[in-house]
C-alpha positions, 0 to 999 in steps of 0.5 A: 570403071568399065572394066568393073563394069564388064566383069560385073555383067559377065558375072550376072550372064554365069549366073543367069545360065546357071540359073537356067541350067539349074531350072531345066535339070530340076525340070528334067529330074521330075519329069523322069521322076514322074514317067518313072513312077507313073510307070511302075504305078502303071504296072502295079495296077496292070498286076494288082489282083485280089481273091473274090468269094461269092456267096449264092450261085443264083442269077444276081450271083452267077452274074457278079462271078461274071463282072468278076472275072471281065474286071480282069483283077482276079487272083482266085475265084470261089463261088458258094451256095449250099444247094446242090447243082441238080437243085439249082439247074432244076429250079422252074421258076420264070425269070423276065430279062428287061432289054437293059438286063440284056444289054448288061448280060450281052456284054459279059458274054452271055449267049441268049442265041444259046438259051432255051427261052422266047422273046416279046417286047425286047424281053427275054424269058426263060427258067432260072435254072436255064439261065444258070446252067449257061452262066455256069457253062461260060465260068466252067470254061474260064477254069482253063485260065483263071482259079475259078472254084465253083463249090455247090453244096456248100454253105458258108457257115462259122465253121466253114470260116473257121476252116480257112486259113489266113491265106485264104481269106478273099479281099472281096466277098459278094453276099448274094445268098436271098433274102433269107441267107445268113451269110451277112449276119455271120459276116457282122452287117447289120440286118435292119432293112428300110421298107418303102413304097413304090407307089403301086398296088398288084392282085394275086392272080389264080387259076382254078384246075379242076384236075389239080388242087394246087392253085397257079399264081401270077401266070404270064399266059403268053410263055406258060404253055412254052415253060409248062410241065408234061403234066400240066394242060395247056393255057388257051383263051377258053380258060381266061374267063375262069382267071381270078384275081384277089378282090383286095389289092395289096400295096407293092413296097420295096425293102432294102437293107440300110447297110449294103457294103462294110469293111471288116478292118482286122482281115482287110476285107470289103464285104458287099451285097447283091440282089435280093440279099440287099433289096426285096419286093413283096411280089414274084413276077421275075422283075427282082432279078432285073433289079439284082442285075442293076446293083451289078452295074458298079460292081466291076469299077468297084472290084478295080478300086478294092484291087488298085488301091494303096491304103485304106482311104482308097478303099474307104472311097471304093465303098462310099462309090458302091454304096452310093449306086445302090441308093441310087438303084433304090431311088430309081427303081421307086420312080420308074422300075415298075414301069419298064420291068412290068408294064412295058 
């Protein structure tokens, strides 16, 4: 019996090591298998790159071409606009640059020691053409290592489509041609836009010249004389009496397309939209471009996903993170947006 016995917990000891020794080489096989595939997913998304157009070189466009290519995931890159570079670089309209637009500018390397413009209050003002021409010089020198094609006077129309090949098609296209561009109708997205008021009320503003019949709206007296043409006088404390506003006040409201990102199965083709392509106010006073520059801020996150992802639900839950932000960028605009980019 004891000697039954002896055999019998001998056998259970065999078992029980090779139980043991089982677990742990089931162990170590996943755990190779696990560093091996983390590994390679870890080099798949380190290579994965996708093609980008950018429809509009305006401020919101110039600026997405610069998340672009700071996301790392650029394959090739192409910006469109049908205006010429002489008419964008020409273009005098003022733009005011809150200090969170310039934070967000400073960190895609945007140099506003290199700007021509002033400063008040932690805002930046310039030209839009100004700032152009320095978004276009940063871009002209990332040609030396990235496929970087800046194609102006050239609009993106269904011939232009037709003319590209299937191996040209980007993955990613970023709409952000104003609010009166075409591109989004030629792509399928739906145009209808929602109107909603911020809360707020304006008067136009008038200066009357005795020595020009134009009449000079929305002026921002403490930059005019700095960004004045030669042929204008100057503005001084003298002519602020004669400064007219509109007698009736108008309500300030924000349009904002119902759809602001879709995806066109056929081509594998995300397709989203920037600045006043997507959200519009019914007044100048350059603030729009801050708000174009806020849709911007998910766009760099967006680009990594679109370019890493494995199959269509990756790409789907990219999209529902874009369109999320830009609802919230609606929603926060309408309770503080007037506030910090006007009044501050």
């Amino acid at each position: 019996m004891e000697r039954v016995e002896g055999h019998l917990n001998d056998g259970q000891e065999v078992q029980e090591r090779l139980a043991i020794d089982t677990a742990i080489n089931t162990l170590i096989v996943v755990l190779v298998y696990l560093v091996i595939k983390m590994s390679f997913d870890g080099i798949r998304q380190w290579r994965a790159k996708v093609s980008i157009l950018v429809v509009g070189a305006g401020p919101v466009g110039l600026t997405a071409a610069l998340v672009a290519v700071r996301s790392g995931k650029v394959l090739s890159l192409t910006i469109l606009d049908e205006r010429s570079r002489t008419s964008l670089l020409c273009r005098p309209q003022q733009i005011a640059l809150d200090p969170r637009s310039v934070k967000f500018l400073l960190a895609l390397g945007v140099d506003f020691d290199n700007i021509e413009g002033c400063w008040h209050n932690d805002h930046f003002f310039t030209k839009i053409g100004v700032f152009q021409e320095h978004v276009l010089s940063i871009l002209e020198q990332r040609k030396q290592t990235l496929d970087i094609r800046i194609l102006l006077g050239t609009k993106f129309t269904e011939e232009y489509i037709r003319k590209m090949s299937q191996g040209e098609w980007p993955k990613i296209i970023i709409v952000a041609d104003g609010s009166c561009g075409e591109s989004s109708s030629l792509l399928g997205v739906n145009s209808e836009f929602i109107v909603e008021s911020c809360n707020a009320y304006g008067a136009n503003a008038a200066l009357e010249r005795p020595d020009q019949r134009q009449v000079m709206r929305n002026i921002f007296h403490q930059s005019f004389n700095a960004y004045k043409t030669d042929i204008e006088p100057r503005m001084s404390d003298l002519t602020l009496p004669h400064l007219q506003c509109s007698r009736r006040l108008f309500e300030i409201v924000l349009s904002h397309r119902r759809v602001t990102s879709a995806f066109i199965e056929g081509d594998n083709i995300v397709v989203t939209l920037e600045g006043e392509a997507v959200r519009v106010l019914n007044f100048d006073t350059g603030c729009g471009v801050n708000l174009g520059l806020r849709g911007l801020e998910s766009s760099e996150q967006f680009i990594y996903k679109i370019a890493t992802a494995v199959d269509q639900s990756d790409v789907f839950e990219a999209l529902a993170a874009k369109i999320k932000h830009s609802k919230q960028v609606v929603e926060e605009f309408k309770l503080h947006g007037l506030l910090t980019s006007v009044f501050e």
